[in-house]
PAVOGU-844847 format. One record per residue (C-alpha): residue number from 1; x, y, z. Coordinates in pm, 1 decimal. Example, Ala and Ser with C-alpha at 12.3 -4.5 7.8 and 13.67 -1.06 7.14 Angstrom:
BEGIN
n, east, north, up
1, 1230.0, -450.0, 780.0
2, 1367.0, -106.0, 714.0
end
This chain:
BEGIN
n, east, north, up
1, 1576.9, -146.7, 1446.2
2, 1589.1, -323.8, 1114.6
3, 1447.9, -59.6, 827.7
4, 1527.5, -275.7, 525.7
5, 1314.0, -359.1, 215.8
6, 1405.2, -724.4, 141.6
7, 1235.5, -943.9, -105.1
8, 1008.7, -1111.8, 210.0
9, 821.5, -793.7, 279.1
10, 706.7, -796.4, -93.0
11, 398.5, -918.9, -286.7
12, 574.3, -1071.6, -594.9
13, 367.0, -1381.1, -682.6
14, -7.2, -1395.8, -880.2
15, -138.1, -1607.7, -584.7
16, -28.9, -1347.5, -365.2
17, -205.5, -1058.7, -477.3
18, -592.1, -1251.9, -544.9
19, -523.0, -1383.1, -207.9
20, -596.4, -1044.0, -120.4
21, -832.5, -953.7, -375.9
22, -1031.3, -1200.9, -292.6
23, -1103.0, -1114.4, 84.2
24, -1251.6, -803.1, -16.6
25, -1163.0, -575.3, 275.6
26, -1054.6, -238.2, 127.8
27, -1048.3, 106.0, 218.0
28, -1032.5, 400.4, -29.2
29, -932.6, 749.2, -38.7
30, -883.7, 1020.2, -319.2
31, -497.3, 932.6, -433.3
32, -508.3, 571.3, -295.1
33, -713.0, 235.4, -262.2
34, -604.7, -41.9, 25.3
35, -665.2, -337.3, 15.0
36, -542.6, -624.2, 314.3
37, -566.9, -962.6, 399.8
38, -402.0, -1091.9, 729.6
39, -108.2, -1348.9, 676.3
40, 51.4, -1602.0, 935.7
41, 375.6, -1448.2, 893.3
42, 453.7, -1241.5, 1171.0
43, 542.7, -959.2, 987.3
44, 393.8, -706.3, 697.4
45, 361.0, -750.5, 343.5
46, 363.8, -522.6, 66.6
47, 247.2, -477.5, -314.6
48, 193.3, -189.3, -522.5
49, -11.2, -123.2, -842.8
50, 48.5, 183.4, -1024.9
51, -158.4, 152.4, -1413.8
52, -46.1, 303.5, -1714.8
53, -399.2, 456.5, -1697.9
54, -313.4, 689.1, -1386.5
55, 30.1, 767.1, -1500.1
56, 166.5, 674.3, -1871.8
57, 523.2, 821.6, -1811.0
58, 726.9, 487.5, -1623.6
59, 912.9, 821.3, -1445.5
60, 602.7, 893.5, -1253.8
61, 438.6, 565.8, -1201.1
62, 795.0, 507.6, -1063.4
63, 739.6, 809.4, -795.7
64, 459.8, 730.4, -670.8
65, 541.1, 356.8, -599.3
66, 913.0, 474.6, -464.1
67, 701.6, 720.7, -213.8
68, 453.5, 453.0, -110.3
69, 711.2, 177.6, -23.1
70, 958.0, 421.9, 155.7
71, 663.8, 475.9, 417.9
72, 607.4, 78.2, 429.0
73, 953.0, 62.1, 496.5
74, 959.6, 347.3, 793.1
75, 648.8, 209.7, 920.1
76, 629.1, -140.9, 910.9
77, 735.6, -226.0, 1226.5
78, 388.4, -52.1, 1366.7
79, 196.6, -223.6, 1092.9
80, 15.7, -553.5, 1209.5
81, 128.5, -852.7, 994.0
82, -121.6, -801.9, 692.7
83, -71.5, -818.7, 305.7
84, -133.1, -484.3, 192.0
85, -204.0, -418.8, -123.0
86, -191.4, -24.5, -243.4
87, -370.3, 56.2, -541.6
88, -317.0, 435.0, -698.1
89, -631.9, 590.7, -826.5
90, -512.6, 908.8, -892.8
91, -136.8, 1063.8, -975.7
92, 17.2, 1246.1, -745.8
93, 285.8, 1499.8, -723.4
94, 589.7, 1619.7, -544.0
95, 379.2, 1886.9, -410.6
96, 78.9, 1626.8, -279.2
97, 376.7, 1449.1, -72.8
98, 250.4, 1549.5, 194.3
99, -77.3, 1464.6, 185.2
100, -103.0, 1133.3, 22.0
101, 145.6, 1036.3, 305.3
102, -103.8, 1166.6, 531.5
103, -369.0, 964.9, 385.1
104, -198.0, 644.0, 398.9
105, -138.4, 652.8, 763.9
106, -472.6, 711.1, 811.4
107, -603.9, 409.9, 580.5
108, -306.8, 146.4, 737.5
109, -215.6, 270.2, 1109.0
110, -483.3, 467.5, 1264.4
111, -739.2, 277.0, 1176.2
112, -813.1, -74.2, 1363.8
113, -829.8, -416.8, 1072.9
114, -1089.9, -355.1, 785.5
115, -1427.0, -348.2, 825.3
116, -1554.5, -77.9, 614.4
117, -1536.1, 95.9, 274.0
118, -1468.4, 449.0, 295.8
119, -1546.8, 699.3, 26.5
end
């Protein structure tokens, strides 16, 4: 099985991301907010967005985002083919590992498509 990160699995472009937006479907938790969109590519997408207002230090705004796509990459072959767009609301440490991990496989695998907001 094929575990890499390549530039394909990425949201890079503008038009990408209020693609997204603009479908609405989200689903929100204490650390993290989801948002997804399916795509006609076969395969999972990916973008992150980490503010300066949840984390000023670039160090840990670079943690969280390193966490979050490591699991994307692990998981995406369970992962229908969806743009997913993960949205940090609060920072989170070494030591909530554990949990936000938790939390994210809850928002993306366990549950089926998007057709609620959770609080």
């Amino acid at each position: 099985m094929d575990y890499h990160f390549g530039k394909k699995y990425r949201l890079l472009k503008t038009d990408d991301f209020s693609s997204v937006f603009a479908l609405r479907c989200q689903k929100s938790r204490a650390w993290i907010q989801v948002f997804q969109a399916r795509n006609a590519l076969g395969f999972p997408r990916l973008g992150l967005i980490v503010a300066k207002k949840v984390a000023r230090r670039a160090n840990r705004r670079n943690y969280m985002k390193r966490v979050l796509r490591e699991w994307f990459r692990l998981h995406r072959h369970e992962l229908p083919p969806v743009d997913i767009i993960i949205r940090i609301r609060q920072p989170f440490r070494h030591t909530e590992y554990a949990g936000v991990v938790r939390t994210l496989q809850q928002l993306l695998v366990a549950t089926d498509g998007c057709k609620a907001t959770s609080q």
